[in-house]
C-alpha positions as CSV (number, residue, x, y, z in Angstrom):
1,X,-13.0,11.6,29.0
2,X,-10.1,9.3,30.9
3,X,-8.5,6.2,30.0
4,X,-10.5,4.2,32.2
5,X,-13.6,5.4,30.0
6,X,-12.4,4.7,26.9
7,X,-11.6,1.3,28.0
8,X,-14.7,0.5,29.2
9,X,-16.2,1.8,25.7
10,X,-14.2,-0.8,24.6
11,X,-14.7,-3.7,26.5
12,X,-18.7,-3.0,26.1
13,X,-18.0,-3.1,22.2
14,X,-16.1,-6.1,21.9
15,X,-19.7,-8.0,23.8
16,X,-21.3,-7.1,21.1
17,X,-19.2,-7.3,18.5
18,X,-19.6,-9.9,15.6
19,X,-16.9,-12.9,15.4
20,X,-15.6,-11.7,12.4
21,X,-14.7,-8.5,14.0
22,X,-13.1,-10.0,16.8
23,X,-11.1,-11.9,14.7
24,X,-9.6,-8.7,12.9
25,X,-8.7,-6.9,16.0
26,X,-7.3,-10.1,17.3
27,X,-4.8,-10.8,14.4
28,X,-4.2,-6.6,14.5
29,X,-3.3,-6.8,18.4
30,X,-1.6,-10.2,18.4
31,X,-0.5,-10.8,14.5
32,X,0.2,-14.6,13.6
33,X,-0.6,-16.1,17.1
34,X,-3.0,-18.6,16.9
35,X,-6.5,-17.6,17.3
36,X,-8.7,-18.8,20.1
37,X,-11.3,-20.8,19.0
38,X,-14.0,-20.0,22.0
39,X,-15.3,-16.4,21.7
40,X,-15.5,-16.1,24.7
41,X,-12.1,-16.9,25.3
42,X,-11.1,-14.6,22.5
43,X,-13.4,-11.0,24.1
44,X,-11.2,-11.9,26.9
45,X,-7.8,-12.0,25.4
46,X,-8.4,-8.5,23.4
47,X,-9.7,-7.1,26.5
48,X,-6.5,-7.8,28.4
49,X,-4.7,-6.7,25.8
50,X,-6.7,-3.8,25.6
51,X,-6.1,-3.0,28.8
52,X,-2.6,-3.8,28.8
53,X,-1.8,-1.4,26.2
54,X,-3.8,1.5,27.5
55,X,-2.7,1.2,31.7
56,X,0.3,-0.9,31.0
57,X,0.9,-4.9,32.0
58,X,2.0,-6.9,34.8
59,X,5.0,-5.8,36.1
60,X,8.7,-7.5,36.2
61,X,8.4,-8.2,39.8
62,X,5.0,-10.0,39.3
63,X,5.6,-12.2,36.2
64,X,8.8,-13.2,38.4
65,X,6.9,-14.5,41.1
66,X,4.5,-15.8,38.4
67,X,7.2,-18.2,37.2
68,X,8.9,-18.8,40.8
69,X,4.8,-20.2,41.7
70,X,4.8,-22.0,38.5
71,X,8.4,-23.2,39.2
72,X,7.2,-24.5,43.0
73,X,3.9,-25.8,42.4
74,X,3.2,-27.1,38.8
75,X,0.8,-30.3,39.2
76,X,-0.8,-29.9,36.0
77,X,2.2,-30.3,33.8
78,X,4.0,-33.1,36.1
79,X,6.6,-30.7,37.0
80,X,8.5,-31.3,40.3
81,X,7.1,-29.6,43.1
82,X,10.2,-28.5,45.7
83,X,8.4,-28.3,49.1
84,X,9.1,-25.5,52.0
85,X,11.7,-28.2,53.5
86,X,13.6,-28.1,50.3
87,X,12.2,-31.5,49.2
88,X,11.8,-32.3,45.8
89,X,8.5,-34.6,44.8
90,X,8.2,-36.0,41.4
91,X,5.0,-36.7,39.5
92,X,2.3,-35.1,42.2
93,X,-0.7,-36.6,40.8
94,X,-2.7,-34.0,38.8
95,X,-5.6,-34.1,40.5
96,X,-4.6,-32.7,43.5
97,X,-5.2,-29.6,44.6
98,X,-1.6,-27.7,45.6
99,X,-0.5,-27.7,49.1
100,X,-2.5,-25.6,51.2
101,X,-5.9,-26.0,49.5
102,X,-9.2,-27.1,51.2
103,X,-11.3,-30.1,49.7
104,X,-15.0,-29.4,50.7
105,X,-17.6,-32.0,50.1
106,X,-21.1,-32.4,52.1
107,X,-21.5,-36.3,53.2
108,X,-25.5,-37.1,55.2
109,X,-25.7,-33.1,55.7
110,X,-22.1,-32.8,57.3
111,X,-19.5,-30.1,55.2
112,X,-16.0,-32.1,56.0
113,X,-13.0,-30.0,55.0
114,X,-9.8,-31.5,54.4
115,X,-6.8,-29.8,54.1
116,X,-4.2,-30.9,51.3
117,X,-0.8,-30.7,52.8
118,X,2.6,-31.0,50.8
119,X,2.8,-34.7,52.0
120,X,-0.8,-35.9,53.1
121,X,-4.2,-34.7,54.3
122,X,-5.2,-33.0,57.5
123,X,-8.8,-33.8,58.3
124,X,-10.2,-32.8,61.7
125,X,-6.9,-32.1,63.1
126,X,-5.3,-35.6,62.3
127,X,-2.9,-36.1,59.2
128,X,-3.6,-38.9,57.0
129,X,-1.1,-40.6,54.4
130,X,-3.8,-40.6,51.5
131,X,-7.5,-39.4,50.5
132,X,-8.6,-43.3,51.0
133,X,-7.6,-42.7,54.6
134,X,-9.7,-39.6,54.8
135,X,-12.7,-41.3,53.5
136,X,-12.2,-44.1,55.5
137,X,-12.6,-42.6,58.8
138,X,-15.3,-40.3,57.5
139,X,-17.4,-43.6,56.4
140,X,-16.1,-46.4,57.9
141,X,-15.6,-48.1,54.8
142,X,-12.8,-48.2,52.4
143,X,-13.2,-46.1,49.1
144,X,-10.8,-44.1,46.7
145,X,-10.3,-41.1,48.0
146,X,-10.2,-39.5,44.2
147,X,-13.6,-40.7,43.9
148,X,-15.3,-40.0,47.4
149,X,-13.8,-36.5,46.9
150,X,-14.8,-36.2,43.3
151,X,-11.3,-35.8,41.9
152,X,-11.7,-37.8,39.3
153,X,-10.9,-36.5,35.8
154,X,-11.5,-39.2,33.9
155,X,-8.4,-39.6,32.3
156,X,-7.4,-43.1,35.3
């Protein structure tokens, strides 16, 4: 039997495994970490782990890049984002997508795709300032762009 196969094994068992037994492994494989309080969060955590300690984890090189991404493009946590021209933007608002992303939305039948750029929009090969731009000359009429697009989060 290979690694691989006992790691499936495993990964099969912890489906069906009761809460209580997840729980165990958890605090055996993590110790005083806080526990996840979704189970399915927590079958995912001990499967990584799991996995991690029978193949080995991420490499050096990986979790490097990991943090250089995090360090480029953070929107979530308000971090500044330094842009390819060496620009630094504070406060990108969190419900953007990063740079390079596509927002897809159908509007009467049509898919528009707009392209989020590190300052502004590219929709049908024209760069707008904002989202209310884009919607704009997609309707004709003004609306928030959040809102057209469905970017909302509720927390505005």
């Amino acid at each position: 039997m290979s690694k691989l196969d006992t790691i499936e094994e495993q990964m099969e068992t912890l489906k069906t495994s009761e809460t209580a037994q997840l729980l165990e492994q958890y605090r055996e494989l993590f110790g005083d970490k806080a526990v996840p309080g979704n189970r399915i969060f927590l079958i995912r955590k001990l499967a990584y782990r799991l996995q991690e300690q029978a193949i080995g984890g991420i490499s050096t090189g990986a979790r490097n890049r990991i943090q250089e991404l995090i360090r480029t493009y953070d929107p979530v946590n308000k971090i500044a984002i330094k842009t390819k021209t060496g620009k630094t933007t504070v406060g990108r608002d969190v419900r953007l997508p990063m740079p390079g992303s596509l927002i897809i939305k159908t509007y009467k039948g049509n898919r528009i795709e707009v392209k989020v750029l590190e300052n502004g929009f590219e929709y049908q090969g024209a760069i707008y300032k904002n989202l209310s731009a884009v919607a704009k000359a997609i309707t004709g009429d003004h609306w928030n762009g959040f809102i057209f697009f469905g970017l909302t989060n509720g927390k505005r």
